[in-house]
Kinemage of the C-alpha trace (Angstrom):
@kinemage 1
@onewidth
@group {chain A} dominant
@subgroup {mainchain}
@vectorlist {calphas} color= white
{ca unk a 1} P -53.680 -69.119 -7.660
{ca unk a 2} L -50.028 -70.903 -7.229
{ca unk a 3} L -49.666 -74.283 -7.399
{ca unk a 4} L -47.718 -74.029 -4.345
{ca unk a 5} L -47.713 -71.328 -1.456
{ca unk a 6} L -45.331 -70.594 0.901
{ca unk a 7} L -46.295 -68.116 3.718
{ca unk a 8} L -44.619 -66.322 6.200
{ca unk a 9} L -41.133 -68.274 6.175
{ca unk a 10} L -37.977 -67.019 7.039
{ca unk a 11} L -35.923 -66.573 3.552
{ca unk a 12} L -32.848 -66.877 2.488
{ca unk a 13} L -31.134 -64.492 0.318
{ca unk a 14} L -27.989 -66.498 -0.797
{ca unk a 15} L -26.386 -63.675 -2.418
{ca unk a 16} L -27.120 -60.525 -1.061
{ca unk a 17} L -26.469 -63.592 2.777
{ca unk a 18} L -29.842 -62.114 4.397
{ca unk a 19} L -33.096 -63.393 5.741
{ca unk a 20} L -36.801 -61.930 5.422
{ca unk a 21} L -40.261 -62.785 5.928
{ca unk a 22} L -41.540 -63.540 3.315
{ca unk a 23} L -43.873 -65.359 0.360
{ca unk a 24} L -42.924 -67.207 -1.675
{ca unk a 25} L -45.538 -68.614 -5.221
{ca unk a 26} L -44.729 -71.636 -6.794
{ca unk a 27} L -46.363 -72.603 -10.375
{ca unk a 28} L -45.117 -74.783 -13.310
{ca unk a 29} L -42.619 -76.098 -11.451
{ca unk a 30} L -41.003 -72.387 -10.894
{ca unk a 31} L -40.944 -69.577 -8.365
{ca unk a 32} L -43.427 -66.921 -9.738
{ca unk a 33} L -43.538 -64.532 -7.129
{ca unk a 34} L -41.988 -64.088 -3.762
{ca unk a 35} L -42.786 -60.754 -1.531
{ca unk a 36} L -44.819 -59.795 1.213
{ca unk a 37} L -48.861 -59.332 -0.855
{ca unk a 38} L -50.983 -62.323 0.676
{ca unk a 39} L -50.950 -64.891 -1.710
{ca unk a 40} L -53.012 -68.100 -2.041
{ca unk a 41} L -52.611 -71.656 -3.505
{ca unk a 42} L -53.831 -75.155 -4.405
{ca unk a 43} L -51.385 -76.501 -1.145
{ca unk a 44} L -50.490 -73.588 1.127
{ca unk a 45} L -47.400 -74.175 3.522
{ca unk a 46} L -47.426 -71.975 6.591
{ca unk a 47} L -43.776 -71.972 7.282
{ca unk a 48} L -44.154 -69.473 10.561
{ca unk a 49} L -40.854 -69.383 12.402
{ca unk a 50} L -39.443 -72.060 9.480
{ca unk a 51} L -36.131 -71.410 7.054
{ca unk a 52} L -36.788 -71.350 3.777
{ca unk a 53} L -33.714 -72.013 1.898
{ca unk a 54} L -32.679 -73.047 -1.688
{ca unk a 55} L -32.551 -76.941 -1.768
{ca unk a 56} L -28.888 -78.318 -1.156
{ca unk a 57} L -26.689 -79.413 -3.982
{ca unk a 58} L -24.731 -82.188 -2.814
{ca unk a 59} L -21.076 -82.089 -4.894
{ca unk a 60} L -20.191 -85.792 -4.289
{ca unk a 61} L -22.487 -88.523 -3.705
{ca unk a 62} L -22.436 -91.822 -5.518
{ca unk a 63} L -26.567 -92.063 -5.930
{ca unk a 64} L -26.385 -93.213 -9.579
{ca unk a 65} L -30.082 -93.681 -9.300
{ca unk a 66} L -30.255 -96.191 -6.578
{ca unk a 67} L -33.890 -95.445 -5.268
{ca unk a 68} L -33.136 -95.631 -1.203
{ca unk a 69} L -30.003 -93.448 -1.563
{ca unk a 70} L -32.040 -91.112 -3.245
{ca unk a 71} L -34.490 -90.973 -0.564
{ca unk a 72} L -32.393 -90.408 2.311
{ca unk a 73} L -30.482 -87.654 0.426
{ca unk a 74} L -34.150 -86.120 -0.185
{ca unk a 75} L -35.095 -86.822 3.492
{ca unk a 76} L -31.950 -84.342 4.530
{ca unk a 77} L -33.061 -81.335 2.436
{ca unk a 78} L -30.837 -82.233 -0.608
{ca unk a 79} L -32.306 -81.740 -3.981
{ca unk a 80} L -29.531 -81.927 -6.431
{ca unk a 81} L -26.895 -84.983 -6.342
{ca unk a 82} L -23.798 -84.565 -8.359
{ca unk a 83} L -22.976 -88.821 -8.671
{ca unk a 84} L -20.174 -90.578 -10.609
{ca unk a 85} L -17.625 -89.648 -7.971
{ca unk a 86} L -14.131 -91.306 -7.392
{ca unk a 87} L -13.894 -92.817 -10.655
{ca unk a 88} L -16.705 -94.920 -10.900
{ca unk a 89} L -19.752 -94.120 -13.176
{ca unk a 90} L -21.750 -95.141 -15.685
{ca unk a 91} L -19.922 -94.832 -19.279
{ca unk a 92} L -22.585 -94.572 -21.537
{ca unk a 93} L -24.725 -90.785 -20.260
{ca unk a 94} L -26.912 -91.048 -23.110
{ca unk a 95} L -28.262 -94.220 -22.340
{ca unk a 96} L -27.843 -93.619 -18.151
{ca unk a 97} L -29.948 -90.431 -18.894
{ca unk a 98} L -32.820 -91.777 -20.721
{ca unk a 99} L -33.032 -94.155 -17.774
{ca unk a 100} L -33.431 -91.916 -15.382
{ca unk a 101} L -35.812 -89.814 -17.064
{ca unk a 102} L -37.779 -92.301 -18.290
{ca unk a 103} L -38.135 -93.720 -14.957
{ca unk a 104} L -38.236 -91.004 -13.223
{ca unk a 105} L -36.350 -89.999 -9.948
{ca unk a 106} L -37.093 -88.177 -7.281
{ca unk a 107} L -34.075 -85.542 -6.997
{ca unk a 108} L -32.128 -83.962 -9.894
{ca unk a 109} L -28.817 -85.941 -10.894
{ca unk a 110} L -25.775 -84.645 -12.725
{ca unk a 111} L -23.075 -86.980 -13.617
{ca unk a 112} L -19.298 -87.449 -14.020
{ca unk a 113} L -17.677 -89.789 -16.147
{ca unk a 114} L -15.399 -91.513 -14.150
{ca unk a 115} L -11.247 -92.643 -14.910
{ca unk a 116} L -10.335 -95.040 -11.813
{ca unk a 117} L -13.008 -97.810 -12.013
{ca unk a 118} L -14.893 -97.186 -14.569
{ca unk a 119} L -12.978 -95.973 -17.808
{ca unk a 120} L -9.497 -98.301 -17.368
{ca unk a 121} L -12.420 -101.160 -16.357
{ca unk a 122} L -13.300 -100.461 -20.013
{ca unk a 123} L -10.258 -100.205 -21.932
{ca unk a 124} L -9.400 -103.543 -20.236
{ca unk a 125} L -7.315 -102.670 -16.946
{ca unk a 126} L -7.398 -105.183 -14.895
{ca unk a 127} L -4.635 -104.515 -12.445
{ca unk a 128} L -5.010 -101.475 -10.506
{ca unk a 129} L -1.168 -101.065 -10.081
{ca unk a 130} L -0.660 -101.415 -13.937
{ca unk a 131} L -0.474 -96.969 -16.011
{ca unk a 132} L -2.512 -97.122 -19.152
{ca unk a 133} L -0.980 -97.906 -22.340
{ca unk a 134} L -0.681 -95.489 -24.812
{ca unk a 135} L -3.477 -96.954 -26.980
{ca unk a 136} L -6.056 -97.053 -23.995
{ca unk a 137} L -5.737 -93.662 -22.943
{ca unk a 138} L -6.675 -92.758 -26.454
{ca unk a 139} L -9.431 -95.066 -26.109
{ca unk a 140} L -10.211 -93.392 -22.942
{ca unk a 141} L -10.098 -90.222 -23.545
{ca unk a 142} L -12.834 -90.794 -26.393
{ca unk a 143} L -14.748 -92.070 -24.288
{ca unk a 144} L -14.669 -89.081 -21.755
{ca unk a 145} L -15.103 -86.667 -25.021
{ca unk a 146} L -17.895 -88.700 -25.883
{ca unk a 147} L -19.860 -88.481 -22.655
{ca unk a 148} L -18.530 -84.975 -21.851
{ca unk a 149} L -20.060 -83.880 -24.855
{ca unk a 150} L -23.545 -85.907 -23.833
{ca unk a 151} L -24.152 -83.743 -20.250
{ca unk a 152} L -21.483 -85.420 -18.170
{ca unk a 153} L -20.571 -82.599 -15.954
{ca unk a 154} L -16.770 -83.466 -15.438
{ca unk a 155} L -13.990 -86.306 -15.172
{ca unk a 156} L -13.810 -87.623 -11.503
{ca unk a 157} L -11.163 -89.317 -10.542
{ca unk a 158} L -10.580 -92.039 -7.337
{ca unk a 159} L -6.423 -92.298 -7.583
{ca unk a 160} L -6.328 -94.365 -4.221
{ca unk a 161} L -8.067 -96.867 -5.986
{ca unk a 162} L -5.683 -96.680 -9.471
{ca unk a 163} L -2.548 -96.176 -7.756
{ca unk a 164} L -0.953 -97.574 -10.839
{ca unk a 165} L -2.637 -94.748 -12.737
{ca unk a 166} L 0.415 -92.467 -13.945
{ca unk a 167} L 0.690 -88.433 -14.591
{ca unk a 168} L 0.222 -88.597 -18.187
{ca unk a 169} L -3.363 -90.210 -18.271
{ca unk a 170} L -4.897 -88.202 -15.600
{ca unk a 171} L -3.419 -84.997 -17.814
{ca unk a 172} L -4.988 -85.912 -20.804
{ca unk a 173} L -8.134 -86.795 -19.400
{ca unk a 174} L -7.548 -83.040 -16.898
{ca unk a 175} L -7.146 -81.320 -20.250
{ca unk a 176} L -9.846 -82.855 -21.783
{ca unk a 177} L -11.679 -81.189 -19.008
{ca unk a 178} L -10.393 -77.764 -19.384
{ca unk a 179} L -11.048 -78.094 -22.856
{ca unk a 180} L -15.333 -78.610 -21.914
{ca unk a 181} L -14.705 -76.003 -19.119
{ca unk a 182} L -15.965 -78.626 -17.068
{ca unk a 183} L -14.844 -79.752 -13.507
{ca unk a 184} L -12.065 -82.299 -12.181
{ca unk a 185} L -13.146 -84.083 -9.456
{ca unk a 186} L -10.606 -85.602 -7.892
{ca unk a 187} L -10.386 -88.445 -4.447
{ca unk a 188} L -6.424 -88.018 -4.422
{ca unk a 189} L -3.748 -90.766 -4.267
{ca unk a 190} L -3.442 -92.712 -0.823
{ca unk a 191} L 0.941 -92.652 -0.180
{ca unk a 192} L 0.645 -92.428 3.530
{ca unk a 193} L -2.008 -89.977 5.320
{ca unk a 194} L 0.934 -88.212 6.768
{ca unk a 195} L 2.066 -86.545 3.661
{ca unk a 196} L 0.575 -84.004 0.706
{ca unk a 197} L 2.150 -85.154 -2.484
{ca unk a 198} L -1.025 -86.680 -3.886
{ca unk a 199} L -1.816 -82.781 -3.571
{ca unk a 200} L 0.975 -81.461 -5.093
{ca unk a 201} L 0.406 -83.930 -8.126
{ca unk a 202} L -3.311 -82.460 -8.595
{ca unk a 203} L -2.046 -79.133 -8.395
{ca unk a 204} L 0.904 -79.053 -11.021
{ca unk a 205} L -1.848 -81.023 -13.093
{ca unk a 206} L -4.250 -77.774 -12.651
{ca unk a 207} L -1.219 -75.783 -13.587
{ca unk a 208} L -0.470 -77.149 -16.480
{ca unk a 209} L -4.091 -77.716 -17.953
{ca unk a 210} L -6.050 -75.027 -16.274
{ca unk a 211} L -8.809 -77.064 -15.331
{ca unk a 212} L -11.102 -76.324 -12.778
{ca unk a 213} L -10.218 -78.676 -9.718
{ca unk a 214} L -12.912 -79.829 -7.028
{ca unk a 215} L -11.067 -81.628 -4.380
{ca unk a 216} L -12.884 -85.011 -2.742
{ca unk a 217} L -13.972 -85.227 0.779
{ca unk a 218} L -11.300 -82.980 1.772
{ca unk a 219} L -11.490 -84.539 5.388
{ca unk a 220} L -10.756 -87.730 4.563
{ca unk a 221} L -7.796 -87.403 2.422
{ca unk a 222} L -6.121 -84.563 4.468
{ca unk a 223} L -7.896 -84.918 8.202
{ca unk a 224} L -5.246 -86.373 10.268
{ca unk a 225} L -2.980 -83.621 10.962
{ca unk a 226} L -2.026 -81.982 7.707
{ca unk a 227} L -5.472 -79.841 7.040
{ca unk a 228} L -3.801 -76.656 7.853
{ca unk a 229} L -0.629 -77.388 5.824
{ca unk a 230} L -3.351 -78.852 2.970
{ca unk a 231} L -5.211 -75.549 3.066
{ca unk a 232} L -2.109 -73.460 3.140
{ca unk a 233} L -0.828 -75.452 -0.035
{ca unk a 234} L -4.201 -74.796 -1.671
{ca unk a 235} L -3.949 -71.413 -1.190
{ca unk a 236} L -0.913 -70.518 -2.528
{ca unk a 237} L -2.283 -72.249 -5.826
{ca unk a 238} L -5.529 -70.315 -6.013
{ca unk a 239} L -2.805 -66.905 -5.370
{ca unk a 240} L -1.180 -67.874 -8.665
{ca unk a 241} L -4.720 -68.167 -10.612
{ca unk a 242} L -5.229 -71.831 -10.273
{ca unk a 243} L -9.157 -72.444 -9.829
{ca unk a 244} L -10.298 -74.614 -6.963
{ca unk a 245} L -12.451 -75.327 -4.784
{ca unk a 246} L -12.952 -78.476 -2.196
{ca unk a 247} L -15.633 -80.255 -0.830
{ca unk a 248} L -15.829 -82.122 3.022
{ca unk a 249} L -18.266 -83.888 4.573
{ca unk a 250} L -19.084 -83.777 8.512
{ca unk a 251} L -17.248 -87.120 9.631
{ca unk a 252} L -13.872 -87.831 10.376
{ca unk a 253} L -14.714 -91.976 9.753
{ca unk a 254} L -14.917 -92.856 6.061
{ca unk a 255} L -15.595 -96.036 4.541
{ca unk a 256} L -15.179 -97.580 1.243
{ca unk a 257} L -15.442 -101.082 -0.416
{ca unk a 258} L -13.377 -103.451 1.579
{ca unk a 259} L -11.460 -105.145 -1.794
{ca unk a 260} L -9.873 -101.834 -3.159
{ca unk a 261} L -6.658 -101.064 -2.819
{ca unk a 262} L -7.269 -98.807 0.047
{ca unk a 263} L -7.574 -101.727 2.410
{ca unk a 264} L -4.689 -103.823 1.225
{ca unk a 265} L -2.137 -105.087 3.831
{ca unk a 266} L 0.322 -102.893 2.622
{ca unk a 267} L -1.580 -99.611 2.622
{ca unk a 268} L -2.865 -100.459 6.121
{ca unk a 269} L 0.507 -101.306 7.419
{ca unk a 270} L 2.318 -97.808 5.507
{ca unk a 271} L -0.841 -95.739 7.199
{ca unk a 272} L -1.060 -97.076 10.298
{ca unk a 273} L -4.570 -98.656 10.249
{ca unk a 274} L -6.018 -101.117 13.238
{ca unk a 275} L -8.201 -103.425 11.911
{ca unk a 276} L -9.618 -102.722 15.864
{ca unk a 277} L -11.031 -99.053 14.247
{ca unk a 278} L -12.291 -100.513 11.320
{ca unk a 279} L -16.265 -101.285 11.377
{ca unk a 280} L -18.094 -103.299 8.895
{ca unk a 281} L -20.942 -100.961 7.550
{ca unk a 282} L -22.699 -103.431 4.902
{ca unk a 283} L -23.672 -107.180 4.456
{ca unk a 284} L -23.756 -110.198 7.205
{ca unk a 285} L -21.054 -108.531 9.570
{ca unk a 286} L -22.598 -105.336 9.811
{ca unk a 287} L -21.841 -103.347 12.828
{ca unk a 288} L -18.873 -105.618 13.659
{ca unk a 289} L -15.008 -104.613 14.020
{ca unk a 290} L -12.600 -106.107 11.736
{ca unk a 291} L -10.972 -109.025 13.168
{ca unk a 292} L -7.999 -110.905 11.199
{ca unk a 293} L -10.580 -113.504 9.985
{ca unk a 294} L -12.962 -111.176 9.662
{ca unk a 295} L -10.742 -108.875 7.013
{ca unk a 296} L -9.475 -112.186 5.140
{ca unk a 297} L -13.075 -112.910 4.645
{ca unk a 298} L -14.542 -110.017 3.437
{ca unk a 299} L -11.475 -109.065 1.123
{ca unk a 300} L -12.003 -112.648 -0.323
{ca unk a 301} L -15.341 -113.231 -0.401
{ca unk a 302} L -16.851 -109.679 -0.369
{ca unk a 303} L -15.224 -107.313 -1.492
{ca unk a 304} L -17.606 -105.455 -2.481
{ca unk a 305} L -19.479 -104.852 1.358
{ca unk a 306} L -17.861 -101.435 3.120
{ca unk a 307} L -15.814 -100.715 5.809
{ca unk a 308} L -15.692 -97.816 8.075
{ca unk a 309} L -12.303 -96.412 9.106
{ca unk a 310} L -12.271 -94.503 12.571
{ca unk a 311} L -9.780 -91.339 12.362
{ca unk a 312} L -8.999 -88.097 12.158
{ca unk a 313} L -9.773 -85.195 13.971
{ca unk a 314} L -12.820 -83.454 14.213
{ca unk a 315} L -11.126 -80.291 14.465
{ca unk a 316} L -10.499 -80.177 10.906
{ca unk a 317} L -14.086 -80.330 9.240
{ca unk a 318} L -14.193 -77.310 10.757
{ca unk a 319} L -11.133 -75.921 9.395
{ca unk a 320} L -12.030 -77.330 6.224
{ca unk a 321} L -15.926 -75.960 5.848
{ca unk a 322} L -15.324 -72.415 6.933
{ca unk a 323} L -13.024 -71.802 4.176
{ca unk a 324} L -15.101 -69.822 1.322
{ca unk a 325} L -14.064 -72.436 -1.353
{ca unk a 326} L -15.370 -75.220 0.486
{ca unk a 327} L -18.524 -76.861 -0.046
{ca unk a 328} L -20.539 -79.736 2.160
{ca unk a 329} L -20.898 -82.850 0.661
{ca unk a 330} L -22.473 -86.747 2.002
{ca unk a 331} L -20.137 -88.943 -0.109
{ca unk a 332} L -23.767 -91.006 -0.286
{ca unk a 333} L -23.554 -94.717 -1.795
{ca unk a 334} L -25.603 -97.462 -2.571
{ca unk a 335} L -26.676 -99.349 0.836
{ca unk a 336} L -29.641 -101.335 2.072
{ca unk a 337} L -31.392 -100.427 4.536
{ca unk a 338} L -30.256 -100.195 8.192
{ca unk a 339} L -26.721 -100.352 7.076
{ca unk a 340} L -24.061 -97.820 5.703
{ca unk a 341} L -22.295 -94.803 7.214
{ca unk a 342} L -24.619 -92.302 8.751
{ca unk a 343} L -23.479 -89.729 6.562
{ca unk a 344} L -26.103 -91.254 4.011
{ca unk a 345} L -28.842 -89.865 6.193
{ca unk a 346} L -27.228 -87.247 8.291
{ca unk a 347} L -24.877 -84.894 6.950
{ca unk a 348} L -26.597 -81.941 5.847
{ca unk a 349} L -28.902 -81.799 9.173
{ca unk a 350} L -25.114 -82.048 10.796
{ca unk a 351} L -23.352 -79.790 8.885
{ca unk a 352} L -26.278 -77.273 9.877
{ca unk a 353} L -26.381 -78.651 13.766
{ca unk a 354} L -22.760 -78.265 13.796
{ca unk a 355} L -21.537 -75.166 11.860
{ca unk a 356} L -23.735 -73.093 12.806
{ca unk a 357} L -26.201 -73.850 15.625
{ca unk a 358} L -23.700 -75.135 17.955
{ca unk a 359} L -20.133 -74.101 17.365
{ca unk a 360} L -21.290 -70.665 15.352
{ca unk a 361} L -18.466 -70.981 12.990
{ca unk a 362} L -20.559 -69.789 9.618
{ca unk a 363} L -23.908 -67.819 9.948
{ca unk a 364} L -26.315 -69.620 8.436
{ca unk a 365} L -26.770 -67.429 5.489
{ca unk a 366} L -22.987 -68.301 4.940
{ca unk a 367} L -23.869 -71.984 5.598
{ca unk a 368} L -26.422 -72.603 3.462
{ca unk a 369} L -24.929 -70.251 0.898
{ca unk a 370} L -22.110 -72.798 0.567
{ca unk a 371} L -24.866 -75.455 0.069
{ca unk a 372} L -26.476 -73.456 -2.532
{ca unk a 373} L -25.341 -70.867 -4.980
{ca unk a 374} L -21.609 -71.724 -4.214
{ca unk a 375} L -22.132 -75.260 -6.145
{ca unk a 376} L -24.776 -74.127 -8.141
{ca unk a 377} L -22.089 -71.682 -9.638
{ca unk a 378} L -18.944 -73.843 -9.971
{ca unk a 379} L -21.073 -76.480 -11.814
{ca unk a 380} L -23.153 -74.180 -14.177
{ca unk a 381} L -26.292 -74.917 -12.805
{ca unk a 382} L -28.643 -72.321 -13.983
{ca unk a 383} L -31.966 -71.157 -12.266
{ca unk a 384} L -30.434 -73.415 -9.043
{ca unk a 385} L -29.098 -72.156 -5.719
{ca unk a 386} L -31.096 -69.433 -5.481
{ca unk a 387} L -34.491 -68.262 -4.227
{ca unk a 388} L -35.847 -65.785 -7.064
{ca unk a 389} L -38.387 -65.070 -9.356
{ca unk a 390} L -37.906 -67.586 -12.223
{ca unk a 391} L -35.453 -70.069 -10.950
{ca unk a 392} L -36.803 -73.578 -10.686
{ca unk a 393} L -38.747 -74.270 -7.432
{ca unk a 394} L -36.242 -76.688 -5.297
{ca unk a 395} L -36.838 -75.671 -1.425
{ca unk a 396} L -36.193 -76.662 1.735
{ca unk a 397} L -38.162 -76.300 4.336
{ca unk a 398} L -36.619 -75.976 7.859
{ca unk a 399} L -36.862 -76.075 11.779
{ca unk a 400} L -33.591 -74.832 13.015
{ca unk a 401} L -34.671 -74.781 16.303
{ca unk a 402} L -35.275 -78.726 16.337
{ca unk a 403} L -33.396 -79.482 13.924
{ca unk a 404} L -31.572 -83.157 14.666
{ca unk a 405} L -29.473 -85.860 12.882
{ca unk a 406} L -30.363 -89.386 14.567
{ca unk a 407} L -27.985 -91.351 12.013
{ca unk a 408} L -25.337 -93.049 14.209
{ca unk a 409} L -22.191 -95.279 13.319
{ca unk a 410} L -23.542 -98.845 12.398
{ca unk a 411} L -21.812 -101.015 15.748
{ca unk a 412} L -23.970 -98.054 17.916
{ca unk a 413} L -27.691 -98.209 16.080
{ca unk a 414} L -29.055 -96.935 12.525
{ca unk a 415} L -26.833 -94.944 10.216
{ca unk a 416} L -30.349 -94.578 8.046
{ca unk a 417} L -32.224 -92.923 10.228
{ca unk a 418} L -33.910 -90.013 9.004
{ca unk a 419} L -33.473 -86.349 10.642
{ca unk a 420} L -35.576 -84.315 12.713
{ca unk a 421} L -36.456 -80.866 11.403
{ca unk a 422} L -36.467 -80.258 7.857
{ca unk a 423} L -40.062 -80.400 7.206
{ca unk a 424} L -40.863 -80.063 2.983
{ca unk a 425} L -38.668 -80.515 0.471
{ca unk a 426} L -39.915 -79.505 -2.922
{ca unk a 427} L -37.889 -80.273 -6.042
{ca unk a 428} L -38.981 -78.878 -9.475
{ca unk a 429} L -42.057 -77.627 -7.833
{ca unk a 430} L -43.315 -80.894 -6.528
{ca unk a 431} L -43.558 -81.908 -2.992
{ca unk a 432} L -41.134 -84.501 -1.677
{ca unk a 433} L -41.016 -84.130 1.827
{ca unk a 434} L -44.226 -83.749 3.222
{ca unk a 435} L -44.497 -82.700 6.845
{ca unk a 436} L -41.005 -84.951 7.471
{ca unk a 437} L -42.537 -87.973 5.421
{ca unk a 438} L -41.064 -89.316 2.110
{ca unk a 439} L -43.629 -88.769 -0.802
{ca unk a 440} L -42.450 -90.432 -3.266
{ca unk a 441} L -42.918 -88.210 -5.865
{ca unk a 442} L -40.104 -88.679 -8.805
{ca unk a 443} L -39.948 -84.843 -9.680
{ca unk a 444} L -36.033 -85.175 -10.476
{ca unk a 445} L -34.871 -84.158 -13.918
{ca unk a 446} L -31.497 -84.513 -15.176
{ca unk a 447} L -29.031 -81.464 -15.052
């Protein structure tokens, strides 16, 4: 007898891109048997007319083990969270690990060690216009070794929020990378959103270091009318060997804390912001626009609380997520709840909604393969990605049919509201998502 039994569910292959009825046999936290003999268990799920699909690996989130973020990524079918995006992490894995598993946590977590906040914060940058000194980078850079060689799965990098950050840092710190053969992630430089050069910098770094590159929330840094030239210029890198891949969520409106340098007068005057677009997403103006006072307030008093910027073009998450190097990804944070940016609670439901059931751009073998194996691969993730006898038992469970996002902008209703449709979630074996309801269960590990 399994501990767990799937029956009758609609499997996905993610590398042969197939579906098949079948059963799948869950014990010890693994998949023992999948196939078409009648099998029993100690909890039997009939998934009849269900998907069953490999849990989604989210690429960037910033979880960091913040309970209700881990929930809502959970709640979405997500069972892997890759945190320590943009440059801000914890600096010490070792002792962030031992938290986590001591604790306990109810998805699994891989980390990066991030430059922008987190590593100059340490070395004792305080303005984020000033380039590291020579000293510091060294300083830096042993600090990257050090957690590198403790589990951290890459160097990420948030350059908007560093612009002072020069070349010669982020190489060191690239070829540190290359050196682990582990992954550059990388929220390029903010000049004006009209232009690529933050892309050609990332790209003659990848030249010159070989590392592996995993572009930010592609949308937001290249969604307001240079995606095609953006994936052109990517191309012709990958032609001459480079190796990269990028990752996108499913909005066009992205928000960040309201004190960086991303919402400075002068970037919002060289980009063309409105403070009219703008949206507070956390603290006591929630759901409000930005108003002169407003802005002066926030940036003063709280600069910490995020904003939502309203732009792009829809048009080109599309572009983005069909290409086979691209990846979906919820750019997650830490919010209370009832506030945020819906993509806390709704972007893998959307991405699904969207891609395939709607606008039939991907299949969704091709879909969820990108959610899956695709990551799964580029990060090294063993027995993940993949539904197969032996591989570790993270599954989502799955309505198509019904399947719904309900998370809307904060100014319109809740941007935590949980999705319609994807029914259990099992990570490591255990059962997270229970018939749409949040468990509890802490069956993470660390990655």
């Amino acid at each position: 007898m399994y501990d767990i039994a799937i029956t009758n569910g609609s499997v996905i292959d993610t590398i042969q891109l197939n579906r098949t009825i079948q059963n799948i046999g869950i014990k010890d936290g693994k998949i023992n048997y999948i196939g078409r003999d009648i099998i029993t268990g100690k909890y039997v799920i009939d998934a009849s007319g269900k998907i069953v699909s490999p849990g989604f690996i989210d690429v960037h989130g910033h979880i960091d083990g913040y309970d209700y973020s881990g929930e809502l990524a959970a709640c979405q079918g997500i069972t892997t969270t890759i945190g320590g995006n943009c440059g801000l992490s914890p600096i010490d894995m070792n002792e962030f690990f031992r938290e986590q598993e001591s604790r306990g946590f109810y998805i699994n977590q891989a980390e990066f060690i991030g430059h922008s906040f987190s590593l100059r914060n340490r070395v004792g940058i305080t303005d984020n216009y000033k380039k590291a000194a020579p000293d510091q980078i060294k300083t830096m850079a042993e600090l990257a070794e050090k957690a590198l060689a403790n589990g951290a799965c890459g160097v990420s990098f948030g350059l908007d929020y560093s612009p002072g950050a020069s070349l010669n840092e982020i190489t060191v710190l690239a070829r540190l990378c290359a050196e682990y053969n582990k992954i550059m992630a990388i929220h390029t430089r903010l000049f004006t959103e009209y232009d690529l050069y933050s892309l050609y910098e990332v790209l003659a770094i990848a030249k010159e270091t070989k590392v592996k590159v995993l572009f930010s929330h592609f949308i937001y840094q290249y969604g307001n009318g240079t995606m095609q030239a953006a994936l052109e210029t990517i191309e012709r890198a990958m032609e001459q060997g480079l190796d990269i891949h990028i990752d996108s969520g499913m909005y066009t409106d992205w928000a960040t804390f309201i004190g960086t340098e991303t919402f400075s007068e002068q970037t919002m005057k060289d980009n063309g912001f409105v403070l009219g677009d703008m949206v507070v997403a956390t603290g006591k103006y929630t759901g409000k626009f930005l108003t002169k006072d407003i802005y002066a307030t926030l940036r003063h008093d709280y600069p910490e609380e995020s904003v939502i910027c309203m732009t792009g073009k829809k048009e080109d998450i599309y572009l983005a997520l069909k290409k086979s190097y691209a990846m979906p990804s919820t750019d997650i944070g830490k919010y209370r709840k009832g506030e945020g940016h819906p993509q806390i609670a709704g972007t893998f439901p959307k991405y699904l909604i969207e891609m395939v059931r709607e606008k039939k751009i991907l299949t969704l073998e091709e879909a969820i393969r990108k959610a899956t194996i695709l990551p799964a691969s580029l990060f090294g993730f063993k027995n993940k990605g993949v539904l197969q006898i032996g591989a570790d038992a993270d599954i989502v469970i799955l309505d198509m049919d019904n399947l719904k996002d309900l998370a809307i902008l904060p100014h319109l209703g809740q941007p935590d509201a949980k999705p319609i449709g994807i029914e259990f979630v099992i990570v490591n074996g255990e059962i997270v998502v229970k018939n749409s309801e949040f468990t509890g269960k802490r069956a993470g590990r660390i990655i």
